[in-house]
Each structure stands twice: as structure tokens, then as C-alpha cells.
RODRENBA-234354 format. One record per atom (N, C-alpha, C): residue number from 1; residue in one letter; atom name; x, y, z. Coordinates in Angstrom, 2 decimals. Layout:
RODRENBA-234354
+-----+------+------+---------+---------+---------+
: seq : type : atom :      xx :      yy :      zz :
+-----+------+------+---------+---------+---------+
: NUM :    a :   CA :       X :       Y :       Z :
...
+-----+------+------+---------+---------+---------+
***
This chain:
RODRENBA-234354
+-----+------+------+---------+---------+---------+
: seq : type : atom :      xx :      yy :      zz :
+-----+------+------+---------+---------+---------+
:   1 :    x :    N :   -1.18 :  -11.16 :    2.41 :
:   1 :    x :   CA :   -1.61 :   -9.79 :    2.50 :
:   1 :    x :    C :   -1.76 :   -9.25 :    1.09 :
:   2 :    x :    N :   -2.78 :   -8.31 :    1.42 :
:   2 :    x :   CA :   -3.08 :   -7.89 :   -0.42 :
:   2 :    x :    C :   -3.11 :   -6.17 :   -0.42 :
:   3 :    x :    N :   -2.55 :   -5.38 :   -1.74 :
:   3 :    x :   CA :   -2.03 :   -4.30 :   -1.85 :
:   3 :    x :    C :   -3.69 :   -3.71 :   -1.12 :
:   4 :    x :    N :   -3.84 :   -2.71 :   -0.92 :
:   4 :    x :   CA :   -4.93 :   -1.83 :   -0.71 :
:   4 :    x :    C :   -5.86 :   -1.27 :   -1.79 :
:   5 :    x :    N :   -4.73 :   -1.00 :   -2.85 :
:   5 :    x :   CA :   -5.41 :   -0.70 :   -4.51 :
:   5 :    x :    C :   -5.35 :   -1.59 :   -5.59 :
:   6 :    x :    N :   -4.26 :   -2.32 :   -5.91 :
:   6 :    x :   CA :   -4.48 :   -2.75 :   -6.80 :
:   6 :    x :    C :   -5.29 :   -4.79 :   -6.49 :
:   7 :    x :    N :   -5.61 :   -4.74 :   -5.27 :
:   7 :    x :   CA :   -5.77 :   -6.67 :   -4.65 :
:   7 :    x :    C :   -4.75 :   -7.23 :   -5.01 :
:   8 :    x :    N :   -3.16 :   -7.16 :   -5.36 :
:   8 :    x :   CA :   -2.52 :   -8.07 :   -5.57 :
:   8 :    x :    C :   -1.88 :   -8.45 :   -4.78 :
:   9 :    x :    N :   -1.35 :   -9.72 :   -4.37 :
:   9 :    x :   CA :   -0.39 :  -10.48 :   -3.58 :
:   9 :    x :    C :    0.76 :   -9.86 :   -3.13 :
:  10 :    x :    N :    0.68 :   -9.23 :   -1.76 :
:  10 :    x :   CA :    2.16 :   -8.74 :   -1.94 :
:  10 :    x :    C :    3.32 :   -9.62 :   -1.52 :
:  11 :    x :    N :    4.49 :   -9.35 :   -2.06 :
:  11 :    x :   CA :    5.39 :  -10.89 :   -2.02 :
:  11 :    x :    C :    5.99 :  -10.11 :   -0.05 :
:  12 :    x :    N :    6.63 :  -11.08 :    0.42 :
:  12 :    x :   CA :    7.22 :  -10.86 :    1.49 :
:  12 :    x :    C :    8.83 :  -11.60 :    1.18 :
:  13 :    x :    N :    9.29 :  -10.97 :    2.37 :
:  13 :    x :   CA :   10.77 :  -11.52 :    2.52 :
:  13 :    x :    C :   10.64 :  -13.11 :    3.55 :
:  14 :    x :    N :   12.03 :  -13.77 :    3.80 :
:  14 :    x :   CA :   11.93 :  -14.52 :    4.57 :
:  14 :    x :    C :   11.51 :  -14.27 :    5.77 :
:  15 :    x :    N :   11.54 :  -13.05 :    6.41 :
:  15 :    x :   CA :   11.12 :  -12.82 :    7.68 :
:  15 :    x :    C :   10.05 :  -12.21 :    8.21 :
:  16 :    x :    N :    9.08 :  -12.34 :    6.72 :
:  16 :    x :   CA :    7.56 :  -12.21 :    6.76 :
:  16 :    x :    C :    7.32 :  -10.63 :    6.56 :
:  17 :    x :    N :    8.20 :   -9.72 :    6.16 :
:  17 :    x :   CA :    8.02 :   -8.43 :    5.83 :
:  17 :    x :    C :    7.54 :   -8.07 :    4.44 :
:  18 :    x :    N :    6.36 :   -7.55 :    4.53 :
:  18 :    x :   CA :    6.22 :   -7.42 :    3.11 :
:  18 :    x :    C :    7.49 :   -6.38 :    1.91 :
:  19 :    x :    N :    7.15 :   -6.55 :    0.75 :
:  19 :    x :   CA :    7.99 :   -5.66 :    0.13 :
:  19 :    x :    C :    7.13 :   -4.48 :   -0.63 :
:  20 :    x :    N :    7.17 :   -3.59 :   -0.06 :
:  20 :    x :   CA :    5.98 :   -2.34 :   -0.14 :
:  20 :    x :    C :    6.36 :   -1.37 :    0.87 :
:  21 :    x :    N :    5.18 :   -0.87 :    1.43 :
:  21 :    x :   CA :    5.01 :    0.21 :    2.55 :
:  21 :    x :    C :    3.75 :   -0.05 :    2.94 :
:  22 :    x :    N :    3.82 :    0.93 :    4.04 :
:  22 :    x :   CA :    2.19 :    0.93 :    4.52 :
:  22 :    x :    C :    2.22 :    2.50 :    4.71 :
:  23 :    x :    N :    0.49 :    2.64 :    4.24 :
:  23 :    x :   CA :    0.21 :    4.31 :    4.42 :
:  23 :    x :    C :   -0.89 :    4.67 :    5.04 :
:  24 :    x :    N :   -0.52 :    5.21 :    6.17 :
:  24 :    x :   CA :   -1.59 :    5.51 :    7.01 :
:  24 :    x :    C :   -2.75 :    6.69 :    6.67 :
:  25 :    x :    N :   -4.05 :    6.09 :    6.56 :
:  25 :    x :   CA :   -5.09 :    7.00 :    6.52 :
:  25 :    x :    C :   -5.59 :    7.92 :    7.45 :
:  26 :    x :    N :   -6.45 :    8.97 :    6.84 :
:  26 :    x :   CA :   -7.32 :    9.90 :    8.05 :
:  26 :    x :    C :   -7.54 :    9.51 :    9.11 :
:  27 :    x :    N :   -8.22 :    8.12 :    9.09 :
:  27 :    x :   CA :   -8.50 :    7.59 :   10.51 :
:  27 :    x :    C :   -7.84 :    6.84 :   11.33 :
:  28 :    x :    N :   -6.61 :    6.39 :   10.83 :
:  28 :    x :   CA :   -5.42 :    6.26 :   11.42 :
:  28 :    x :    C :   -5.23 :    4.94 :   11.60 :
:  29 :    x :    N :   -5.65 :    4.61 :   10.37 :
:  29 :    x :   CA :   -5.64 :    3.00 :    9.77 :
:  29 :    x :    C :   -4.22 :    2.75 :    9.16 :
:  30 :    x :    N :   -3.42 :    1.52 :    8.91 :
:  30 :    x :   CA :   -2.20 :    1.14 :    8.31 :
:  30 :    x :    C :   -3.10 :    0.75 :    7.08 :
:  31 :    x :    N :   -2.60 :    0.70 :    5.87 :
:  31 :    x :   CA :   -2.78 :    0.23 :    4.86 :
:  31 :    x :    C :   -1.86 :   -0.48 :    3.40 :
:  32 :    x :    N :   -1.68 :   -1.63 :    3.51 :
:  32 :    x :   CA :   -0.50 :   -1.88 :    2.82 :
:  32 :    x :    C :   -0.80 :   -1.37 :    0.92 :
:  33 :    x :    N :    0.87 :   -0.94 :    0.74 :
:  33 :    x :   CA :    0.74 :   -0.60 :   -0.74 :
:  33 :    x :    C :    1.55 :   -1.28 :   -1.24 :
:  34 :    x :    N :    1.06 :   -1.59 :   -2.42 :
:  34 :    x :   CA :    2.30 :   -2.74 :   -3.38 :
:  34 :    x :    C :    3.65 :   -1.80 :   -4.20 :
:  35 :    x :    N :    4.47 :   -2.03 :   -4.71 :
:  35 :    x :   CA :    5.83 :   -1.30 :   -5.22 :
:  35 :    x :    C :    5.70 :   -0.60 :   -6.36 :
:  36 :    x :    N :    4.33 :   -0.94 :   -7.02 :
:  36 :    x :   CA :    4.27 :   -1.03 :   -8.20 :
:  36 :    x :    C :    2.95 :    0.04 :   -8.28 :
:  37 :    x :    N :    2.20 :   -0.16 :   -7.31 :
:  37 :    x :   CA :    1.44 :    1.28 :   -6.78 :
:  37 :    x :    C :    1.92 :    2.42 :   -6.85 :
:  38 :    x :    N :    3.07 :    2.38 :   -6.03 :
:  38 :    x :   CA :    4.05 :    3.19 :   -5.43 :
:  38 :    x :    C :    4.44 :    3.57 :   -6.57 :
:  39 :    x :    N :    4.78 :    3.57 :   -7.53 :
:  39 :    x :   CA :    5.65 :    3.85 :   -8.63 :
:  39 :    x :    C :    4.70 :    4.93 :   -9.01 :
:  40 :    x :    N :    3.05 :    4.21 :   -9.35 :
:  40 :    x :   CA :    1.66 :    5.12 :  -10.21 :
:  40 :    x :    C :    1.88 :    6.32 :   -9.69 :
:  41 :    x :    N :    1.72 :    5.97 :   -8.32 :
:  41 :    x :   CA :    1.00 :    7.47 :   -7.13 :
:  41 :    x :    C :    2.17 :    7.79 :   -6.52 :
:  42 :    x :    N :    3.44 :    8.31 :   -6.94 :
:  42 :    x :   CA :    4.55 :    8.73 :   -5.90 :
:  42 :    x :    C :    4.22 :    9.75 :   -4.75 :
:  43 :    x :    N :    3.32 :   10.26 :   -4.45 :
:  43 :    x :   CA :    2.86 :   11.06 :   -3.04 :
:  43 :    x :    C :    1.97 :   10.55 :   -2.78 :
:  44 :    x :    N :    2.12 :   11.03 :   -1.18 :
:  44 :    x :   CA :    1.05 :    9.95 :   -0.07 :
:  44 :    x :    C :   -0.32 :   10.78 :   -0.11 :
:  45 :    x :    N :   -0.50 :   11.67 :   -0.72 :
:  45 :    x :   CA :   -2.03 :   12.69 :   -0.95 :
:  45 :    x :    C :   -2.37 :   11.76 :   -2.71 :
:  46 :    x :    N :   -1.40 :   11.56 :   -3.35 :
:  46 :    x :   CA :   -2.05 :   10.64 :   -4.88 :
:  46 :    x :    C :   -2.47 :    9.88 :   -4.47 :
:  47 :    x :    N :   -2.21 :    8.73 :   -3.50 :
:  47 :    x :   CA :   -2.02 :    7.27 :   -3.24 :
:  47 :    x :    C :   -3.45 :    7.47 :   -2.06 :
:  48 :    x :    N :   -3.25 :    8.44 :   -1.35 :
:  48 :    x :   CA :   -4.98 :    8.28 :   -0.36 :
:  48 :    x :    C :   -5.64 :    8.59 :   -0.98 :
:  49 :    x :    N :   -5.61 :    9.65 :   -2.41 :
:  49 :    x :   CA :   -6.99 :   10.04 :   -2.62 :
:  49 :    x :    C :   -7.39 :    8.64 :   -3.94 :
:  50 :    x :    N :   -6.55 :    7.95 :   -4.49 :
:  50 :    x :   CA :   -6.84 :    6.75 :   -4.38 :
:  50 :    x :    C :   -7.63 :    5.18 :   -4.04 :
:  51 :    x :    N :   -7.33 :    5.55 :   -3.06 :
:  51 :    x :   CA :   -7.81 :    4.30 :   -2.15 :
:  51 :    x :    C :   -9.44 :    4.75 :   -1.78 :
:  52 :    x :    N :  -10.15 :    3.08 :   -1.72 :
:  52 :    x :   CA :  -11.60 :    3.65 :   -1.33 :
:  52 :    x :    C :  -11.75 :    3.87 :   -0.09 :
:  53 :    x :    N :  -13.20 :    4.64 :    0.23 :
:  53 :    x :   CA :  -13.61 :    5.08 :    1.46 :
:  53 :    x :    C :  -13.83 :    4.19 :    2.45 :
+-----+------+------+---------+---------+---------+
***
């Protein structure tokens, strides 16, 4: 699985969970974010207006 913004690899745990979040868009899409995203854009209005259309 790959971050939403930046394409990078996100690592997972042994039990296949990534290590991130997921942030749901307008249209009520999941979208995975990497940790390191998360850090750039600390609110979920930085981090959507972000991401492409």
C-alpha cells in the first residue's frame, strides 16, 4: 500500500496493519497517509486540501 501524498511504501506491522492512518475524503473514500505526512499536515482540512482531486 502506498501513502496517498507522498507514493511511499507504507511499512505494516505483522498483522498486516499499516503504520499511518487513513483519512476519509468528501466522497467518502478511505485514503491511506504515511507518519511522516502526518507530521507536514497535522489537521485533516491541511492533509485533504493536499491530496489530489
Amino acid at each position: 500500500m502506498k501513502c496517498s501524498l507522498c507514493s511511499k511504501d507504507l511499512a505494516e506491522t505483522f498483522l498486516k496493519k499499516i503504520i499511518g492512518s487513513y483519512v476519509k475524503n468528501a466522497k467518502g473514500k478511505l485514503l491511506p497517509v504515511c507518519r511522516e505526512c502526518q507530521k507536514k499536515f497535522p489537521t485533516k482540512d491541511a492533509l485533504l486540501k493536499q491530496l489530489p482531486p
